[in-house]
C-alpha positions as CSV (number, residue, x, y, z in Angstrom):
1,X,0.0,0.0,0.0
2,X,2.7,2.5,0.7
3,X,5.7,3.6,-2.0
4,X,8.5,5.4,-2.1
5,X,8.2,8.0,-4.8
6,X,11.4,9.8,-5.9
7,X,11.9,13.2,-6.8
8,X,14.8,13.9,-9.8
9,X,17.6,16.9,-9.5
10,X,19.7,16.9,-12.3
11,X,23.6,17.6,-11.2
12,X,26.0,19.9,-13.1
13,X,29.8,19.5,-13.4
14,X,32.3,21.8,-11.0
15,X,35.6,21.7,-11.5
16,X,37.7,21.4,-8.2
17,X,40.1,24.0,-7.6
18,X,44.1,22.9,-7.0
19,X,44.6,24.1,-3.5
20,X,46.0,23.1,-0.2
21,X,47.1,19.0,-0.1
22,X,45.1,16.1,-1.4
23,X,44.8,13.2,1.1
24,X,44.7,9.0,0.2
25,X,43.1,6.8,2.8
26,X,43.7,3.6,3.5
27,X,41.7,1.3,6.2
28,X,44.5,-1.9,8.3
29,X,42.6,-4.5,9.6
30,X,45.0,-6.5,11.5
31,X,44.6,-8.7,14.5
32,X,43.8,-5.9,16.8
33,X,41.4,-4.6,14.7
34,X,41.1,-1.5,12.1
35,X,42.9,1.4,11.6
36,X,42.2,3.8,8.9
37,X,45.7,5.6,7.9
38,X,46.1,8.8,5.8
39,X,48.9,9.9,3.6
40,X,49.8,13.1,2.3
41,X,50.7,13.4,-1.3
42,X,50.7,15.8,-4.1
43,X,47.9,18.1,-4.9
44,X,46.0,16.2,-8.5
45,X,43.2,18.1,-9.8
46,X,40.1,16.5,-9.3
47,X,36.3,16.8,-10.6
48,X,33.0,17.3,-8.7
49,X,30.1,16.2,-9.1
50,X,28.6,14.4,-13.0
51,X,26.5,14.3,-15.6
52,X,22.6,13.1,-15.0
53,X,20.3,12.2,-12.8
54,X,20.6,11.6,-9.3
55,X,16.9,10.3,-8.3
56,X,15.5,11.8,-4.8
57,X,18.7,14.1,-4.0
58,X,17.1,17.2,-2.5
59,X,20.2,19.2,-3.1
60,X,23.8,18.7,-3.0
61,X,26.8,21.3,-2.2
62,X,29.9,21.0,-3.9
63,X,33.1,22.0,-2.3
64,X,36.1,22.6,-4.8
65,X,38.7,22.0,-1.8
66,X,37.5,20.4,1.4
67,X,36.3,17.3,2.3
68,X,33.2,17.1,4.7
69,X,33.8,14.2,6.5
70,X,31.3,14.3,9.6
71,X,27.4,15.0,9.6
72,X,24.5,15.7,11.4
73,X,21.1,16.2,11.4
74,X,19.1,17.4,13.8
75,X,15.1,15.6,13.6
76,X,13.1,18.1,14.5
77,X,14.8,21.6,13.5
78,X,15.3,20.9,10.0
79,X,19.3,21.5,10.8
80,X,22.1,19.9,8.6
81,X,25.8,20.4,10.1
82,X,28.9,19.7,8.2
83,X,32.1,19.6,9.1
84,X,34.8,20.5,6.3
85,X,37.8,19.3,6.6
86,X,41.7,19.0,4.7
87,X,41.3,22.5,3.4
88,X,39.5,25.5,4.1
89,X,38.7,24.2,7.3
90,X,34.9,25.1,8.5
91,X,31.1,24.4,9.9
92,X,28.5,24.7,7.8
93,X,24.9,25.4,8.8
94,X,21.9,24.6,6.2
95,X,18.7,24.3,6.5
96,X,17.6,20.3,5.8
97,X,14.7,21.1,3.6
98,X,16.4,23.9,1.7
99,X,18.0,24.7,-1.3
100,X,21.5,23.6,0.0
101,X,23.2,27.2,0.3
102,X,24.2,27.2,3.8
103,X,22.7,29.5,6.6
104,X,25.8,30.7,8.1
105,X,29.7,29.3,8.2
106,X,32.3,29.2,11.1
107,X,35.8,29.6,9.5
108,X,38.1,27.4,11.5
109,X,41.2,28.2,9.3
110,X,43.0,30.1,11.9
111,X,42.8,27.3,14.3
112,X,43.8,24.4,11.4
113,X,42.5,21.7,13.2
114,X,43.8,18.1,12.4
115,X,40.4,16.8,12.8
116,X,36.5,18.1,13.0
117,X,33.6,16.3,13.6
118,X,29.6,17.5,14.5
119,X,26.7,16.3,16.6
120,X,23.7,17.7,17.1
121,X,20.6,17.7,19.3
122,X,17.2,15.8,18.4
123,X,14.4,18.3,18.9
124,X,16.5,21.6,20.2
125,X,18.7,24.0,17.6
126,X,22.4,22.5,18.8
127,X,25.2,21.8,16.8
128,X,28.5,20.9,18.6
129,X,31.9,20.7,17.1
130,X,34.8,18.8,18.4
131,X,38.0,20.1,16.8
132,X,42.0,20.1,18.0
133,X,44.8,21.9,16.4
134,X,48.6,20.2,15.8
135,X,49.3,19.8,19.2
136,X,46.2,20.6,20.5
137,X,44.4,21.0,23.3
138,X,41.1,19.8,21.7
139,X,38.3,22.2,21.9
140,X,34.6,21.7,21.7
141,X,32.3,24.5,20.9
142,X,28.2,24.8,20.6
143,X,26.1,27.0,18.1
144,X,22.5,27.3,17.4
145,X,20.5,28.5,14.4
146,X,19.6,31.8,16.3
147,X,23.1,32.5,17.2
148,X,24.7,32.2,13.4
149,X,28.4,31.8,13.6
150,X,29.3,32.9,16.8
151,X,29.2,30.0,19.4
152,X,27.1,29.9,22.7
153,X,30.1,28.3,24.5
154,X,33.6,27.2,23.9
155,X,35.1,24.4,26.3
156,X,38.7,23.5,25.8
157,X,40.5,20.7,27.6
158,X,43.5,21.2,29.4
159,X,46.8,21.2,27.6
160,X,48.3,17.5,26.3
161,X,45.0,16.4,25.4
162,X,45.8,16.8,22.2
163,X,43.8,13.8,20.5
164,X,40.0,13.1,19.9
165,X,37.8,11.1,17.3
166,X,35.6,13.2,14.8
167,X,32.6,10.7,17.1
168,X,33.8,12.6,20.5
169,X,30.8,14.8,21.0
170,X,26.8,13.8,21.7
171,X,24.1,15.8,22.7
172,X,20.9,14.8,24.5
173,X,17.9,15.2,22.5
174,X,16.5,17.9,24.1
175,X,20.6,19.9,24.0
176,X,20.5,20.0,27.5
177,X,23.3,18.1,28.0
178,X,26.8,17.6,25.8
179,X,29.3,14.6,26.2
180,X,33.0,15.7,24.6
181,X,36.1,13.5,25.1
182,X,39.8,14.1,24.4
183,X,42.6,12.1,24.8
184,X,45.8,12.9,26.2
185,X,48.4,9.4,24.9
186,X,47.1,7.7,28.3
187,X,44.0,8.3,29.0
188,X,41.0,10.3,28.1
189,X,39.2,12.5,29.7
190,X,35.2,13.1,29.3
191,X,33.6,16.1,30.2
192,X,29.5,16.3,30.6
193,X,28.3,19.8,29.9
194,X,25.7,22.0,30.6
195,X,24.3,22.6,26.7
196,X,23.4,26.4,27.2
197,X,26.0,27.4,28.6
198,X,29.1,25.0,28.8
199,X,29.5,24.7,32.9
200,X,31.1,21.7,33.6
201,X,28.8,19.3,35.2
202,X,30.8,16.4,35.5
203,X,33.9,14.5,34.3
204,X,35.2,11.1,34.2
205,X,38.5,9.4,32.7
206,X,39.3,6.1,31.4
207,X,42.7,4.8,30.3
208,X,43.0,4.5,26.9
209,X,42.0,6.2,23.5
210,X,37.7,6.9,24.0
211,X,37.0,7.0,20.3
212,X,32.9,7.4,20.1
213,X,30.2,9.0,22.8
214,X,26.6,8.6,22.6
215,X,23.8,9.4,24.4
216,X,20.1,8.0,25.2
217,X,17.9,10.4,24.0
218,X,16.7,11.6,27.3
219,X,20.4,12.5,28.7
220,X,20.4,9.7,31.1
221,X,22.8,7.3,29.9
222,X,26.2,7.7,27.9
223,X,27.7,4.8,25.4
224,X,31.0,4.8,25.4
225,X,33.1,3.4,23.0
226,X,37.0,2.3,24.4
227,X,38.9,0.0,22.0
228,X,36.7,-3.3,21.6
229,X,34.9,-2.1,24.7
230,X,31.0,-0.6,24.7
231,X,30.2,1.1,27.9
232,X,27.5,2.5,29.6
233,X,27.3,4.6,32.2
234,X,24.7,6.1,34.5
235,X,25.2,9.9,33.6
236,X,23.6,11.0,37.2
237,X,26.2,8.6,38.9
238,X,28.9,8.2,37.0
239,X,28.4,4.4,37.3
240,X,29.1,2.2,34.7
241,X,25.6,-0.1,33.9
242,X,26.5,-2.1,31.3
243,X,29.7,-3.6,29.5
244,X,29.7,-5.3,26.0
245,X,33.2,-6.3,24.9
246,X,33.4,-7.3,21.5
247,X,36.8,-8.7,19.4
248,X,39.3,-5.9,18.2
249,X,39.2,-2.2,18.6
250,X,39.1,0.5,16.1
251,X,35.4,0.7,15.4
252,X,32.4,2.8,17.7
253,X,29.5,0.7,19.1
254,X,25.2,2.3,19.4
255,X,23.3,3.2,21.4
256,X,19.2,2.8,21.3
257,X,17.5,6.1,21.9
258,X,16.1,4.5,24.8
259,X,19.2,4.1,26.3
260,X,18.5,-0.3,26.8
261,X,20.3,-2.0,23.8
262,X,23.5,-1.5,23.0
263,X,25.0,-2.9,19.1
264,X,28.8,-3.5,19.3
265,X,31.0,-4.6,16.6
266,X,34.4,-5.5,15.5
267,X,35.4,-8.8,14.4
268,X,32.5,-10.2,15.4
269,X,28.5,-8.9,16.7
270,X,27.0,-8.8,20.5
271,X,24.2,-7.0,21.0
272,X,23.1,-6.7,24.5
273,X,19.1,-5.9,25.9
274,X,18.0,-4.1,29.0
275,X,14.6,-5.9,30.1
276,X,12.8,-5.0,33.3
277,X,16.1,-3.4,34.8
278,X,17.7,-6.8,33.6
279,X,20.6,-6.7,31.2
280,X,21.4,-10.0,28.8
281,X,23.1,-11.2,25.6
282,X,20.6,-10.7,22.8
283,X,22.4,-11.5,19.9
284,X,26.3,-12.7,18.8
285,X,27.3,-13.4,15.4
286,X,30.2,-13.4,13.6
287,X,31.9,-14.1,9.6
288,X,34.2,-15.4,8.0
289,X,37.2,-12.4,7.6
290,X,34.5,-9.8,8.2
291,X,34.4,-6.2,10.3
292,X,31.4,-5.5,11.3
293,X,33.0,-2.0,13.6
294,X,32.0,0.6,11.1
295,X,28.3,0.2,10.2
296,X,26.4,-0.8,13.6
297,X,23.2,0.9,14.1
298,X,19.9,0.2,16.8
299,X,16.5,1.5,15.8
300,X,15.7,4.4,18.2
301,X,13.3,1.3,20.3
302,X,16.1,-0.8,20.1
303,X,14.0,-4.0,18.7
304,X,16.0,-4.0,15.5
305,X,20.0,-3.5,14.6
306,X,21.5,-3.7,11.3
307,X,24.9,-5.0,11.2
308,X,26.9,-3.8,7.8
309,X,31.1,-5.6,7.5
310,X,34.0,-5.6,5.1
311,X,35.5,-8.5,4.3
312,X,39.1,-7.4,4.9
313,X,40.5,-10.6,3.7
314,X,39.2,-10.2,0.4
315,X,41.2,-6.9,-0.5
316,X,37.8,-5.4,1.2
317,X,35.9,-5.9,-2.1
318,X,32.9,-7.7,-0.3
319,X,29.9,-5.8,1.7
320,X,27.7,-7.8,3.3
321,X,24.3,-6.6,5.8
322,X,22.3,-8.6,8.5
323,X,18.9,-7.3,10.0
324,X,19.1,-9.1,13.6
325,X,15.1,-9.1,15.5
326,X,16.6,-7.9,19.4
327,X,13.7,-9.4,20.8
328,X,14.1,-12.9,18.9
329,X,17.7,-12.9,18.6
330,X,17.3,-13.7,15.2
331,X,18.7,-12.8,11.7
332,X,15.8,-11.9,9.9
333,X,17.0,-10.6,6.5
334,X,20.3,-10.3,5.0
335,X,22.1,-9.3,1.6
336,X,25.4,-8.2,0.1
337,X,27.7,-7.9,-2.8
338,X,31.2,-8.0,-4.0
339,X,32.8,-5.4,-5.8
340,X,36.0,-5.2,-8.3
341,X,39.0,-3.8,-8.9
342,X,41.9,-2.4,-6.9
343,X,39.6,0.0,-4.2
344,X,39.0,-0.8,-0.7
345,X,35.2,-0.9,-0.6
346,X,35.6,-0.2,3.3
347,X,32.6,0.2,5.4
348,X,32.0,3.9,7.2
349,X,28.8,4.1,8.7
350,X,25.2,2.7,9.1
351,X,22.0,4.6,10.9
352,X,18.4,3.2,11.4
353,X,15.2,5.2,11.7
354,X,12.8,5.1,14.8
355,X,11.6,1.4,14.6
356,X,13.9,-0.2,12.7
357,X,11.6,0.1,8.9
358,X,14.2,2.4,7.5
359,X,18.1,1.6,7.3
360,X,21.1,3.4,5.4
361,X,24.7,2.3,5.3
362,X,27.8,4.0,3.3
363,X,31.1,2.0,2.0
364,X,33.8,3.2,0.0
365,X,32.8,2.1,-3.0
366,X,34.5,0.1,-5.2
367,X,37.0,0.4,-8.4
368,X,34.5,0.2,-11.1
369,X,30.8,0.9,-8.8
370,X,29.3,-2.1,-8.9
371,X,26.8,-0.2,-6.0
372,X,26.1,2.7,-5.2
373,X,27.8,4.0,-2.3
374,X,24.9,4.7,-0.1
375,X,22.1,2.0,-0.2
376,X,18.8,2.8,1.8
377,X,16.5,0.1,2.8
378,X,13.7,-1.3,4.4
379,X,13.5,-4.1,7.6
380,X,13.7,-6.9,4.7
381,X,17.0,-5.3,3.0
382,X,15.1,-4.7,-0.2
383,X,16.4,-1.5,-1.7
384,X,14.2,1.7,-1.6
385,X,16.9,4.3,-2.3
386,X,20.6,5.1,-3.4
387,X,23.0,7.6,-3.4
388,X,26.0,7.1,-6.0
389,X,28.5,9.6,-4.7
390,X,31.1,11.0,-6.9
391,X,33.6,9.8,-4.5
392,X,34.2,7.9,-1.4
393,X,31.7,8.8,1.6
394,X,32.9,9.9,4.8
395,X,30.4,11.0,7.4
396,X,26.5,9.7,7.9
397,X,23.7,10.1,8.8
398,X,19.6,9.9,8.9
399,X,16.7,11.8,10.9
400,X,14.7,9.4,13.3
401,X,11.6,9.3,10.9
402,X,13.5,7.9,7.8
403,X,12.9,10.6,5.9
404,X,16.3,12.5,5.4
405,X,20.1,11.0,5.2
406,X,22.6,13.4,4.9
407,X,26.0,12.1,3.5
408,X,29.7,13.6,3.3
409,X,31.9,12.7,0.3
410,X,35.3,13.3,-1.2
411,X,35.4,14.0,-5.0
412,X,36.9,11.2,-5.8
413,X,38.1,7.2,-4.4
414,X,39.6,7.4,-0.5
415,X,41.9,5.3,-2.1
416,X,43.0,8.5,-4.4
417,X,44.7,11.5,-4.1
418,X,42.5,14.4,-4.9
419,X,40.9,17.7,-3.5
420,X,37.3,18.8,-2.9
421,X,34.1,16.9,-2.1
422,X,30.4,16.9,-2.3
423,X,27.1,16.9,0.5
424,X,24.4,15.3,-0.6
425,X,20.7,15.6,1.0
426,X,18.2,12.9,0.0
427,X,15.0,12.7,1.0
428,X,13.4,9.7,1.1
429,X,9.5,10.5,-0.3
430,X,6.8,8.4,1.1
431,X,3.3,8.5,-0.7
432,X,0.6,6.3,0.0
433,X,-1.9,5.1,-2.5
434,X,-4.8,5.7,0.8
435,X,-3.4,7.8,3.2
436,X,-6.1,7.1,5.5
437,X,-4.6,3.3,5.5
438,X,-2.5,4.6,8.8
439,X,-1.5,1.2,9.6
440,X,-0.6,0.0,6.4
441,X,-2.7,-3.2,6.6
442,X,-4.6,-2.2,3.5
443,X,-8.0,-1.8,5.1
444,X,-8.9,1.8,6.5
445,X,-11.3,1.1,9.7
446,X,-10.9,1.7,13.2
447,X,-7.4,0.6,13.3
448,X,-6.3,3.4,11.6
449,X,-8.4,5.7,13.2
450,X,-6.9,4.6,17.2
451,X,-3.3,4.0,15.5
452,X,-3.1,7.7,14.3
453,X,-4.8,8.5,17.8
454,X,-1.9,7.0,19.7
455,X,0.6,8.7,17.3
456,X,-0.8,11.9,17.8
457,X,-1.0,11.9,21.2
458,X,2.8,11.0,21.7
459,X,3.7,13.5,19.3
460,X,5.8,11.2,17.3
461,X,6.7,12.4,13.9
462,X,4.3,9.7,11.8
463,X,1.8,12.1,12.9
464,X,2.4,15.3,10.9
465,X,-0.6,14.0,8.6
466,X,-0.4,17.6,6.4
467,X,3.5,17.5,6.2
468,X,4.1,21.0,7.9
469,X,6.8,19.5,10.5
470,X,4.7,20.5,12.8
471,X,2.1,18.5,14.8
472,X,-1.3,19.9,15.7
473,X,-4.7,20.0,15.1
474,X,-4.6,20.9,11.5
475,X,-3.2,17.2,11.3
476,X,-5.9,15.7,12.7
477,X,-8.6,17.3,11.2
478,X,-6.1,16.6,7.6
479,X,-6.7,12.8,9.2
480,X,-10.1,13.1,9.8
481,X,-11.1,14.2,6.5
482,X,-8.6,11.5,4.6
483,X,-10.2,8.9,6.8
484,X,-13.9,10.0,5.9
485,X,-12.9,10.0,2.0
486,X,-11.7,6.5,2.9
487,X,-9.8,4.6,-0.1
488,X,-10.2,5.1,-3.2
């Protein structure tokens, strides 16, 4: 009963500009795990963007120099943040449902950081940017649509913690709260902040390099990831409630919005469930010379995870995806390919929407593009959208409803030395032959009627019947009238 309907932007060509350094990355999986390792080579000229069609790309923004190669979207405020990186080092603010010309820009040239990466709250205007300069300290700063360019807050950690991961900053849902880390060669240190205002609320350390945070939606609890290690802590307490350790280190582990399943990966799967207070092993699974530490994601209910891997002992050529039911333990759905030629077609990222109906994952690519980049599908991995990037993806990500994925991309193969990049912003269209069929079990009668009922009342984004992001009584009287019409 329901489709996905695509909407068609045609793409122009840009040439890249020569400036700055090109970069070539390269992802070592070894027996402790994987490593992704970047050279620095000569500058090569390099083209953005292509001739035709990309099918349901809202808009896209090139960059002639810069790579963006960290995302995020906030669900609720229609915010994109991007994080440009290699050359003319920046944040960019755009509005999700825009043209793509961005809102306002934060230079960070001056600074020259080795790394950037971006978070930002579910329902509050909050971006956050984790950055460090050679030789640090590493410096996390907050900005909001109403504030433009000029942060809220800065925070910076004290000097010799001069590493982080681009994944080293979260925000509650509500921006309330922030979680940054840094890292200073023996142990890092995490700081919870105060999201209006910066004020240190609490800190913590562990030994070791803390490569990903994330938080429950509702600030509570914080995921985080240490080497092959996913742990949660209490955030009121400091406690730790929960440790999943997986085999090798180098990827970052999930968190459900809910805060009770955690989805770790490396060499191998576990997927742990809170129930009734009561933690347990939901899930483990493995493969043959697979990593499965890049593309783990939890639907925001935690009841379904997708699991994306590389298969590093094939020259990286083969992707392969698993849909694991957390409340059966079971591998409901899976698919995969193998790719060609002399490209890593390493895995970077996977996200799910709310429960588990919608999932995207990014790789590499491979040498001749045997599949798109970015695949979008539903709970039974059949295909319902694609994004073929110019280039190798970097940074990921998707709104809680499904609707929106927002991807990062160099202008040409990781595996290549080149400059520039390009964002892409595609919306996934739903359209349904009978609206009124809220349920999508094909018959519009009271089921529908109590379904959208419950919807509405929780607020939850399935309910903004008129498409207005906003959720009132205009929907339900939209409802009402769709559900008197009744199918055609």
């Amino acid at each position: 009963m329901r489709s996905i309907v695509q909407g068609v932007v045609v793409l122009g060509l840009v040439s890249a500009g020569a400036f700055g350094q090109a970069s070539r990355d390269v992802v070592r999986t070894d027996g402790a795990g994987s490593t992704s390792v970047r050279t620095l080579g000569p500058v090569e000229e390099s083209r953005i963007g292509g001739a035709g069609v990309r099918t349901g790309i809202l808009w896209t923004l090139p960059d002639p120099i810069s790579i963006v190669e960290s995302v995020a979207l906030g669900d609720t405020t229609d915010e994109s943040w991007l994080a440009h990186n290699l050359n003319d080092k920046r944040v960019s603010k755009l509005t999700t449902s825009g043209t793509g010309v961005p809102d306002f820009v934060y230079s960070m040239a001056a600074e020259n950081p080795s790394s950037i990466g971006v978070a930002s709250a579910r329902t509050a205007s909050l971006g956050v940017v984790i950055s460090f300069p050679s030789g640090g300290p590493v410096s996390v700063r907050a900005f909001t649509n109403a504030n433009g360019n000029v942060p809220i807050w800065t925070h910076t950690f004290a000097a010799g913690n001069n590493n982080a991961s681009k994944r080293n900053a979260s925000a509650s849902a509500d921006g309330s709260l922030v979680a940054a880390a840094a890292y200073d060669g023996t142990t890092s240190t995490i700081v919870l902040l105060d999201g209006a205002t910066g004020a240190v609320v609490n800190t913590l350390s562990r030994a070791g390099f803390v490569s990903g945070l994330e938080f429950s939606d509702d600030g509570s609890r914080l995921l985080i990831t240490n080497g092959a290690t996913a742990e949660l802590i209490d955030v009121g307490t400091l406690g730790t409630l929960r440790t999943v350790t997986v085999s090798g280190a180098g990827g970052f582990h999930r968190l459900s919005r809910d805060g009770k399943v955690i989805a770790a990966g490396g060499f191998n799967i576990k997927i742990d469930r809170e129930v009734g207070g009561v933690w347990s092993n939901a899930y483990t699974g493995t493969g043959s010379s697979e990593w499965f530490g890049s593309a783990m994601a939890v639907s925001a209910d935690g009841m379904y995870a997708f699991a994306g891997s590389h298969n590093y002992a094939q020259a990286y050529l083969p992707n392969n995806y698993r849909v694991i039911d957390v409340s059966t333990g079971q591998v409901i759905a899976t698919d995969g390919y193998v790719g060609s030629g002399g490209f890593q077609n390493s895995m970077v990222g996977a996200e799910s929407n709310a429960d588990g109906t919608i999932f995207t994952v990014a790789s590499w690519g491979d040498e001749v593009n045997t599949k798109p980049e970015v695949r979008i599908f539903d709970r039974t991995l059949t295909e319902i959208g694609s994004i073929d990037t110019v280039g190798s993806p970097f940074g990921l990500d998707m709104t809680i409803d499904g609707r929106y994925v927002l991807v990062g991309a160099k202008s040409v193969h990781a595996n290549t030395f080149g400059n520039g990049g390009m964002t892409y912003l595609y919306e996934v269209f739903e359209a349904d032959d009978c609206p009124a069929d809220f349920n999508g079990d094909t018959v519009v009668n009271s089921l529908d009627f109590i379904a959208f009922l419950n919807a509405y009342t929780a607020n939850d984004p399935s309910a903004d019947f008129n498409g207005d992001t906003v959720i009132n009584s205009l929907d339900f009287i939209a409802f009402l009238n769709a559900f008197t019409a009744g199918c055609p």
